[in-house]
C-alpha positions in Angstrom: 0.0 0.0 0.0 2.8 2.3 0.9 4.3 1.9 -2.6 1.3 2.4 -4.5 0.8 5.5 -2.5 4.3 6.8 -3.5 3.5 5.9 -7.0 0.7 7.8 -7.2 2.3 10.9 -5.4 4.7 10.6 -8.3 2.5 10.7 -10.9 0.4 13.3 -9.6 4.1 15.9 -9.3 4.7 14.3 -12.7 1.3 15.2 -14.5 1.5 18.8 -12.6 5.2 19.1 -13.9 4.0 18.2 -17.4 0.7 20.6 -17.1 2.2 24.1 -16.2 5.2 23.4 -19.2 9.4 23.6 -18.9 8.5 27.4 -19.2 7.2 27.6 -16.0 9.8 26.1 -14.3 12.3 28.3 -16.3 10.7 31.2 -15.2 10.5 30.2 -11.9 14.0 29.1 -11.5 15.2 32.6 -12.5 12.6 34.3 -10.2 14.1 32.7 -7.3 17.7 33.6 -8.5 16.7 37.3 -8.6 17.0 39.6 -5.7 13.5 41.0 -4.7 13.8 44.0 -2.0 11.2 45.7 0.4 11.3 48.6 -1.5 10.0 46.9 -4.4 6.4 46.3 -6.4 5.6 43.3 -7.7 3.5 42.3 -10.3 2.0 38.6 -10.1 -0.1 36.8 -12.1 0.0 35.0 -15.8 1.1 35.6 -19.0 -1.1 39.0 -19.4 1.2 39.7 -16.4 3.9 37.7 -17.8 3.9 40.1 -21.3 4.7 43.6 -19.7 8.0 45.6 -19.1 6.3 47.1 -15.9 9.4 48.6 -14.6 9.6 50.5 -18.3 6.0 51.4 -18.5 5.6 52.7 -14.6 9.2 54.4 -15.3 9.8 52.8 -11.8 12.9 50.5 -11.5 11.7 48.6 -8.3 8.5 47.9 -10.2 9.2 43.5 -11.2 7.5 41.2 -13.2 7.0 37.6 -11.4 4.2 36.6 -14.1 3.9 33.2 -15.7 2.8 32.5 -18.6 -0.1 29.7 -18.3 -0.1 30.2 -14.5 -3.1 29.9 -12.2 -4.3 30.4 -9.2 -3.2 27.3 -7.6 0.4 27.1 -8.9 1.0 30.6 -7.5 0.6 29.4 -4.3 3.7 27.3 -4.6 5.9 30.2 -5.7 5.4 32.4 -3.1 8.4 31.5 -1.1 10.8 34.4 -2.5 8.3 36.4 -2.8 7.6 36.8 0.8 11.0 36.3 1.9 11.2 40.1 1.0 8.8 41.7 2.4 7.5 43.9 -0.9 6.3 47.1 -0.7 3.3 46.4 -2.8 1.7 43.3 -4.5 0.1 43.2 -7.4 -2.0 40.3 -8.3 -4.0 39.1 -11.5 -4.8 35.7 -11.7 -7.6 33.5 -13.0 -8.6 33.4 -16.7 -6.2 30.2 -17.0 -8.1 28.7 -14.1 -11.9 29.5 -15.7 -10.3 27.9 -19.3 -9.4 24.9 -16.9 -12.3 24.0 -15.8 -11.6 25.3 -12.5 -14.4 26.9 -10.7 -14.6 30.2 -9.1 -14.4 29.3 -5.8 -11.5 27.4 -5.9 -10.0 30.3 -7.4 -11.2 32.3 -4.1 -10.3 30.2 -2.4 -6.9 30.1 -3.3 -6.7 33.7 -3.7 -7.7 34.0 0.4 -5.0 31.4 1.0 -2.4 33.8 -0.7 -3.2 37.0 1.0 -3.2 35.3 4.3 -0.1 34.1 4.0 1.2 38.1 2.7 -0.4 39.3 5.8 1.2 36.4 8.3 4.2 36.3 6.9 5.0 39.7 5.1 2.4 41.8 6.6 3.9 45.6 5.6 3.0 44.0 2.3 0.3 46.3 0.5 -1.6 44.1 -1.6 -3.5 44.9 -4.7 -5.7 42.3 -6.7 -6.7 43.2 -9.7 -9.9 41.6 -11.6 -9.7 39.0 -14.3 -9.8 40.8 -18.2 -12.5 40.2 -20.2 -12.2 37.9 -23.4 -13.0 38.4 -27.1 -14.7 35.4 -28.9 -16.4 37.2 -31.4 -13.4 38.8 -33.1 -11.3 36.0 -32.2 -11.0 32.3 -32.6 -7.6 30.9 -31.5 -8.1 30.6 -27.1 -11.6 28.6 -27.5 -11.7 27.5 -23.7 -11.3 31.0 -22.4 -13.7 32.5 -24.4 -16.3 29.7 -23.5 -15.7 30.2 -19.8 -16.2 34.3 -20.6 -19.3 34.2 -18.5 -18.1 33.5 -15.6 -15.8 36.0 -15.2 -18.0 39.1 -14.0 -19.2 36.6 -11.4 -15.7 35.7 -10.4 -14.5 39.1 -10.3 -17.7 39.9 -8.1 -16.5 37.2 -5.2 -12.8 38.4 -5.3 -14.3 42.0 -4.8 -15.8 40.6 -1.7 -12.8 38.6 -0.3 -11.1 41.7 -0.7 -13.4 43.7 1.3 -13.7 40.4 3.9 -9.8 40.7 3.9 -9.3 44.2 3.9 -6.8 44.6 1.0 -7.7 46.8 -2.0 -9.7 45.7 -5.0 -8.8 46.7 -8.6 -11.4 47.1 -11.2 -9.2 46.8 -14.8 -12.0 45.0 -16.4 -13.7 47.8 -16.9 -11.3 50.1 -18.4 -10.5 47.4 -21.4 -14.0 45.8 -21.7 -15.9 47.1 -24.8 -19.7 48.3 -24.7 -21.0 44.4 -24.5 -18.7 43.2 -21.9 -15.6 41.8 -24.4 -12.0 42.7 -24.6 -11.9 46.1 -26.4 -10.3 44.4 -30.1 -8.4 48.2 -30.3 -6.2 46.3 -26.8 -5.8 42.4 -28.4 -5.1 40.9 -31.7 -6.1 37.8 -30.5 -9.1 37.9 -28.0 -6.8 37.2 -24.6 -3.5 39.1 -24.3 -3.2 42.8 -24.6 -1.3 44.7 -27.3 0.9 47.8 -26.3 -2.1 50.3 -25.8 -3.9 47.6 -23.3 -1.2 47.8 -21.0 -1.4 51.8 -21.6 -5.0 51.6 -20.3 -4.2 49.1 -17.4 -1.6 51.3 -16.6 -3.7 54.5 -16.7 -6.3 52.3 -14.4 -4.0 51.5 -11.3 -0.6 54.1 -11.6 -2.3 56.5 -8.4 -1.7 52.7 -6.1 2.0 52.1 -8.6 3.9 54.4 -6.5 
C-alpha cells in the first residue's frame, strides 16, 4: 500500500510538472535567483502579467514582473516562497482566466486567492496588496483561445466574489476589467489581436487604471 501511494504521489508531481510546461519552471527558476527587496512592487499573475516591461511602462525600477505565462491560481501558491521572503512594498495580483479555461471553478480560485493574501499578511504583513480583476475575453473577433472565451461568462461573477474577499480581507480591489472591456462586456479588439493578451495600448489603459496605487 505504501508503494502504490508513492507511486501515485509521483505521478500526480509528474502530471502537474507536465501541465504548467518547462516554461514555467524556467521562469520560476530565474525568479528565485533574482533579488527581490522591500522597496519593491511586484506584479503577479499569468502571462497578461507575464507580457509587460512594468518597470519601463511605470518608469519605476523597483516595479518586477513575477508573471507566468499559463499560470493559475493554484500554482501561484507554490511560488510564493521568494516572494515573501522580501517583504515587498506592494503586490500586485492578476490571476484566474487560466483557471476558468481549466475548468476550474470560481471558488477554488477564491479560495486560493484567500489562502495567498493570508499568507502576505502572516508572513509579510507591511505588504500592500492589490488584486486586480480578471480581463474580459473576445470570442467574437477571435478564434484561437476557444476555452477561455467559453468560460467568458463566468468571469464578472468571479470578479464579483474576489471583490468581496477583498473587502472580507481588507486589502484593495482593482477594477481593470472595466477600463478594457468594450460596450457588450468583451475585450476592447483596439487592446488584443487575438481575444486574450493585450497589445501595447492595453497595457497603456491598465496602466492608466491603477498608476495613483504604482507608487
Amino acid at each position: 500500500m505504501k508503494r502504490l501511494l508513492i507511486l501515485a504521489a509521483a505521478l500526480l508531481l509528474t502530471g502537474a510538472a507536465f501541465a504548467q510546461g518547462e516554461y514555467h519552471f524556467q521562469r520560476r527558476s530565474l525568479f528565485d535567483v533574482l533579488p527581490l527587496h522591500s522597496s519593491d512592487i511586484v506584479f503577479l499573475g499569468n502571462s497578461i502579467t507575464d507580457g509587460c516591461e512594468w518597470a519601463e511602462l511605470f518608469e519605476n525600477r523597483h516595479v518586477k514582473n513575477r508573471g507566468i505565462s499559463g499560470d493559475r491560481s493554484g500554482w501561484l501558491l507554490e511560488r510564493l516562497d521568494s516572494i515573501i521572503a522580501a517583504h515587498p512594498k506592494k503586490l500586485f495580483l492578476m490571476i484566474g482566466t487560466n483557471d476558468l479555461a481549466a475548468g476550474i471553478s470560481p471558488d477554488e480560485i477564491v479560495r486560493n486567492v484567500a489562502r495567498l493574501i493570508d499568507r502576505f499578511q502572516t508572513e509579510s504583513k507591511w505588504t500592500k496588496i492589490y488584486v486586480q480583476s480578471i480581463l474580459p475575453v473576445n470570442g467574437v473577433d477571435f478564434s484561437k483561445f476557444r476555452n477561455h472565451y467559453e468560460h467568458a461568462h463566468l468571469i464578472v461573477p468571479t470578479n464579483k466574489r474576489l471583490e468581496a474577499l477583498c473587502d472580507e480581507k481588507g486589502v484593495q480591489y482593482l477594477d481593470v476589467w472595466g477600463a478594457l472591456a468594450d460596450h457588450d462586456g468583451k475585450l476592447d479588439r483596439r487592446y488584443t489581436n487575438d481575444g486574450l493578451h493585450l497589445m501595447g495600448p492595453g497595457y497603456l489603459v491598465w496602466r492608466d487604471a491603477i498608476k495613483i496605487h504604482v507608487k
